[in-house]
N, C-alpha and C positions, 0 to 999 in steps of 0.2 A: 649240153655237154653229153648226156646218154645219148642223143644220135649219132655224134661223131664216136664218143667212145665204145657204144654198143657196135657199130658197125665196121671198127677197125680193123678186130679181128679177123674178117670175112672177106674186107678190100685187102689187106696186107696179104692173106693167104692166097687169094687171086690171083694178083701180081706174081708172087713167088711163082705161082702155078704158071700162069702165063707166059711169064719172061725168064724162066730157067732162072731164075738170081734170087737166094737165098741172105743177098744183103736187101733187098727191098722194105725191109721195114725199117734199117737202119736206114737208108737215104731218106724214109717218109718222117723218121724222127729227126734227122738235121735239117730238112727241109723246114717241118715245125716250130723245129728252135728258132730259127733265121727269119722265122713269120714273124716271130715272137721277141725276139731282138729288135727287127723294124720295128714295131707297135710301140717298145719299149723308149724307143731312140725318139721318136716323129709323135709323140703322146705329150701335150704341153702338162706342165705340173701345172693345178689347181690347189696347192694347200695355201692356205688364209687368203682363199679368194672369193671374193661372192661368185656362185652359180648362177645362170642366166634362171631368172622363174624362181629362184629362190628368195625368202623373205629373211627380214633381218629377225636376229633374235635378242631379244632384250629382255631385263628381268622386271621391269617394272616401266609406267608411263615419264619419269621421268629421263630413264635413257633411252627410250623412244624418241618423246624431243628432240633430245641431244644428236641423237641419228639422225632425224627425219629432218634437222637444220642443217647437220653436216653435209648430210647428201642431196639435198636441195640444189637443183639444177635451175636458175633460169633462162 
């Protein structure tokens, strides 16, 4: 995050420098959003789902069993 945010400052003023347009940082933040909206849209939800690599968590060895039959694949 410090790289893109330390460096915005420097690229946004550039721009402005470069391309005479004093709206350039307002298009770099719509641009952002719109990044950030896809990501938000195309991102599947994972709540109450097992993680790939992730272990089950149980509180004792009896509901381990219970798990470890449920999920039992043959």
């Amino acid at each position: 995050v410090s790289a893109f945010g330390g460096t915005t400052p420097l690229i946004a003023e550039s721009l402005v420098r470069g391309l005479h347009n004093v709206m350039v940082p307002a298009y770099m933040l719509m641009v952002a959003g719109v990044i950030g909206l896809l990501t938000l849209m195309f991102t599947p939800e994972v709540a109450g789902k097992r993680l790939p690599g992730s272990g089950p968590s149980v509180a004792n060895e009896a509901e381990a069993r219970a798990l470890a039959e449920r999920e039992h694949v043959d």
